[in-house]
N, C-alpha and C positions, 0 to 999 in steps of 0.2 A: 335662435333663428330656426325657422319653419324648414323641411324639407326642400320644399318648394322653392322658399328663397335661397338657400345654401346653393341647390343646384344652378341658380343662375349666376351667385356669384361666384362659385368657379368658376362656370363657363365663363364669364367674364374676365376670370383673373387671366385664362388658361390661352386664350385668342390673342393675337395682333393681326391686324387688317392692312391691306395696302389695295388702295382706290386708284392708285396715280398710275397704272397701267392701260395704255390704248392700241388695240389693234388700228394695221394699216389704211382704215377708210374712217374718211368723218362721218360717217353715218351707224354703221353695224348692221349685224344682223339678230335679228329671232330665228331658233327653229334650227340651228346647226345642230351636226352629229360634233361631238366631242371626244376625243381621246387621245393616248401617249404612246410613244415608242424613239428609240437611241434618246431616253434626257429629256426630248419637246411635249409642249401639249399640240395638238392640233384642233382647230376649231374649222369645219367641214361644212360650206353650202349654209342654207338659211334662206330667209329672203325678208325684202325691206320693202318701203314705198319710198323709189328714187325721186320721184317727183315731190317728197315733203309733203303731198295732196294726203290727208288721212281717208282711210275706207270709206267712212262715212259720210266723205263730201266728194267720194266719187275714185280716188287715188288707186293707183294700180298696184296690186303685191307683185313682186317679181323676184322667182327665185334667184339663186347665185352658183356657179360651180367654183366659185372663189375659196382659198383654202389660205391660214393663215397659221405661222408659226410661231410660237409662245416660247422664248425660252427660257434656261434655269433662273435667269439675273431680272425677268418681267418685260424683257424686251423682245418685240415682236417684228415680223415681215409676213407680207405673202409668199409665201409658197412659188417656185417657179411651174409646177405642176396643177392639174386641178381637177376635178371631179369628173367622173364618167359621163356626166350629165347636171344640168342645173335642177338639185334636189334638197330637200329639208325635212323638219320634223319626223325623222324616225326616229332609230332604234341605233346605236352604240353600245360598243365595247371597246375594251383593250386586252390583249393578250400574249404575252410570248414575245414582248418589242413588235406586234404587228396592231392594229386599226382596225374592229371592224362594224360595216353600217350596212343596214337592211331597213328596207321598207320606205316609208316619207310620201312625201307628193315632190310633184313640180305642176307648172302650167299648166296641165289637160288634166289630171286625176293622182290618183294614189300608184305607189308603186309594193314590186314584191319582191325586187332584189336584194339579192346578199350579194356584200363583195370583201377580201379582204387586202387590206392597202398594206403593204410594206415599204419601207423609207430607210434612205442610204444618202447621206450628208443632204442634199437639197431636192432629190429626184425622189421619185414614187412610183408605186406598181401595183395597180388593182386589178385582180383577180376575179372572176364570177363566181360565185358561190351557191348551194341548191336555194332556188328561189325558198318566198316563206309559202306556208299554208293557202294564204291567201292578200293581196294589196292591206296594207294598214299604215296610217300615221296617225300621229297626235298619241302615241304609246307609248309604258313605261319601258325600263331594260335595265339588267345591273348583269353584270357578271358572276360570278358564286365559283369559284375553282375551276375548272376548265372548262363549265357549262354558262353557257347566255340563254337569258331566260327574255323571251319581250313578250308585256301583258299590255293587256287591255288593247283600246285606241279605236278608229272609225276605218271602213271600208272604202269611204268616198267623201268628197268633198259637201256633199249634200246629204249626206246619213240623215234620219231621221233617231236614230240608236245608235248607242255605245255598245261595244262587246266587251267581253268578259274572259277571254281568250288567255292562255297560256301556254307559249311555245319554249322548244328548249333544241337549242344548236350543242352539241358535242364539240367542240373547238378543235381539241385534239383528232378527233375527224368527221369533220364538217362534209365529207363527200356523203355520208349515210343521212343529210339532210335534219330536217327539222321534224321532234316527235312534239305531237298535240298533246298535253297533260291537264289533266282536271280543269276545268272552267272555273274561274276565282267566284266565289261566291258570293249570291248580290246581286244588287244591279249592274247591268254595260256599263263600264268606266273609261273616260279619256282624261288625258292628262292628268295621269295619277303619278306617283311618285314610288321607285323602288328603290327596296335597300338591300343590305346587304349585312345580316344583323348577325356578326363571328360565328358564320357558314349557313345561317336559317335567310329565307327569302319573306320577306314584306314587301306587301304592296300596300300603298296607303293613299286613302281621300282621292283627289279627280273628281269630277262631274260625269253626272250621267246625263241622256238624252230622250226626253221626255216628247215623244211627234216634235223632235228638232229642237225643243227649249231646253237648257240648260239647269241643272239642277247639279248643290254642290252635295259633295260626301265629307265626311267625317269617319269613316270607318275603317276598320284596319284588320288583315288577314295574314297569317303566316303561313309556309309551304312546310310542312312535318316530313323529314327523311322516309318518311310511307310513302308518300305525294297525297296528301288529306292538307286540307284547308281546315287552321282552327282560326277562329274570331279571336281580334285580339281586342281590349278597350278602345273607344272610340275618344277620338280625337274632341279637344278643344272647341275648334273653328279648323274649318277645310283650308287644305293649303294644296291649292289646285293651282299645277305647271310650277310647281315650287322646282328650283336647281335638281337636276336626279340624273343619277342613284344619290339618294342620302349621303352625307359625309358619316364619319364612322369615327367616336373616340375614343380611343381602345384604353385607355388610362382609366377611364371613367364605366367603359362598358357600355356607352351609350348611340343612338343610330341621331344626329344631328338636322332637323328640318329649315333650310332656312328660307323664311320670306312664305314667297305662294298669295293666290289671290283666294282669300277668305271669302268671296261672294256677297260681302257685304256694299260695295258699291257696283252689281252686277247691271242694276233695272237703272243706274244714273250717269245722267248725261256725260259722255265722253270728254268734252270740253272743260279742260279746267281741272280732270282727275288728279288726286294729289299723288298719286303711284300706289303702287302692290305693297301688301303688308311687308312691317321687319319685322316682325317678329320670330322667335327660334323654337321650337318646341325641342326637346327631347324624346327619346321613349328610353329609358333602360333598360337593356335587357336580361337582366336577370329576374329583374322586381313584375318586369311586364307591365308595366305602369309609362304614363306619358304624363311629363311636365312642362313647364313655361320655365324657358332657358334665357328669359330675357330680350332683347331686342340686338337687333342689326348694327353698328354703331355710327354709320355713316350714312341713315338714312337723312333726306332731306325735307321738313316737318313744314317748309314756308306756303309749298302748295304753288308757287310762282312756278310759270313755264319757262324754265331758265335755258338758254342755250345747251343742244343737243351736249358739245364739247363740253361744258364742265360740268353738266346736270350729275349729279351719284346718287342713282335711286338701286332701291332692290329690283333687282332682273329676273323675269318669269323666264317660260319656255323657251329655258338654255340649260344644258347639260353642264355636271360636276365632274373634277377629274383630282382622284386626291392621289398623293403619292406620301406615303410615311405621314409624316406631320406636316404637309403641307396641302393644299387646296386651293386649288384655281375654278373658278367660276367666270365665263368667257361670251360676254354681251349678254344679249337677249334684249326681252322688251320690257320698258320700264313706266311707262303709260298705253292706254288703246292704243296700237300702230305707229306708236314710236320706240325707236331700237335706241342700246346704246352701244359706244364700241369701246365703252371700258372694261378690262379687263381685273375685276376683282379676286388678291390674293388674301389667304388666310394662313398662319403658322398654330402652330399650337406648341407653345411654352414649352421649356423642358421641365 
């Protein structure tokens, strides 16, 4: 057995999946902040098309300040509390048993807030934090020890370009704001994907913005304890809005990609889409090398538009939240402009 194969059938051995989890709304969302604190996960704002109408035949997006609690057993509620404001797609962490989100959109544009939420049995308490650099969503973000890092993402809702941007919050004190560090190198990237690869930061793939057209990546960059950007090999096929920060297997030594929209059905018709890749990549990091880990195992191959409630596809631009050997992945969007509000768990074997 090939390298190649071996690693996916580990992977394989190593996983057990559970699909059967639903947040509070028959709909869901794309585009939440994600994170944990006391045991819960939190999945944070987002937004949908309540009217079922898709983008494309006119339907309205609408954010959410809706907050929703995950707990240890897969069972869920909303939240009695809820967001500062109806916002999505930015930038998450977890830290310290506290939550925190910066940046997104809502309704009128991009934002540049930081805040951090703290949680106490069902109640919550968001805090303002020093604004970012500058308004950004549709960007990556992983935590790294007491530092949050958010890269890339767009200025505005009508950006013609992706930035290349890398900022860093100090957790442990966030009142001295946000320091600007070396520009990732490359083209502007949005919805790229970062990891957290045992203390080294990657950023991987996203699209960039070509006068407003889309264009995917395959490329991949590390952050060297100097703050220098090395290339690392470039990816397979792009896995743009894939679940992020990457899952992480510490058994194995490997940074876990799952899903992401490959761009190969980017220029075709929305209607009838059969969903976002399953596929898993790996990178190891010790070899520095990226493999094919196999596929997703609950993907759904019929291509039929089956009712939102039992559809189980792989979910784009929705945040990952692992804890030890466990991994939760919390809605997102699983065709054009349709959400789902399953909530997918994963274990990993002892």
């Amino acid at each position: 057995m090939g390298y190649r194969d071996g690693i996916a059938q580990v992977l394989s051995d190593r996983m057990v999946w559970d699909t059967s989890g639903q947040v509070a709304d028959p709909m869901g969302y794309a585009g939440a902040y994600v994170g944990q604190a006391g045991g819960r996960v939190y999945a944070l704002g987002g937004a949908n098309f309540p009217s079922g109408i898709p983008p494309w035949k006119g339907g309205q997006k609408v954010w959410s300040d809706r907050i929703f609690v995950i707990e240890e057993d897969g069972s869920s509620h909303a939240a009695s509390f809820r967001l500062p404001q109806a916002m999505g797609y930015g930038a998450y962490a977890s830290y310290l048993d506290c939550i925190y989100i910066a940046g997104g959109s809502d309704q009128s544009g991009h934002l540049q807030t930081t805040y951090r939420l703290e949680v106490s049995a069902d109640s919550g308490r968001f805090t303002g934090l020093p604004d970012l650099p500058a308004p950004i969503a549709n960007c990556a973000s992983v935590r790294i020890q007491n530092y949050w890092y958010i890269l890339g993402g767009i200025n505005s809702p009508d950006a013609l370009t992706a930035n290349n941007n890398c900022w860093r919050l100090d957790l442990d004190h966030p009142e001295k704001g946000w320091t600007v560090l070396t520009a990732i190198p490359g083209q502007g990237r949005m919805l790229a994907v970062a990891g957290n690869a045992d203390g080294e930061l990657i950023v991987l793939s996203g699209v960039t913005l070509i006068n407003g057209k889309r264009k995917y990546l395959k490329d991949a960059y590390l952050l060297t304890a100097d703050g220098t950007w090395q290339q690392l090999p470039a990816l397979s096929h792009a896995v743009a809005a894939a679940p992020s920060p990457a899952a992480f297997d510490v058994k194995l030594g490997q940074l876990l990609i799952f899903g992401g929209d490959d761009g190969t059905l980017a220029a075709a018709s929305p209607v009838g889409h059969p969903g976002f890749s399953d596929r898993i990549l790996a990178y190891d990091i010790q070899l520095r090398t990226w493999v094919d880990a196999g596929q997703l195992p609950f993907r759904n191959n019929s291509g039929r538009a089956e009712r939102l409630a039992i559809a189980v596809l792989p979910p784009v631009t929705t945040g990952l939240v692992q804890s030890d050997d466990k991994i939760v992945i919390p809605m997102g969007e699983v065709r054009p402009g349709v959400r789902t509000n399953r909530i997918l768990t994963a274990r990993f074997k002892p």
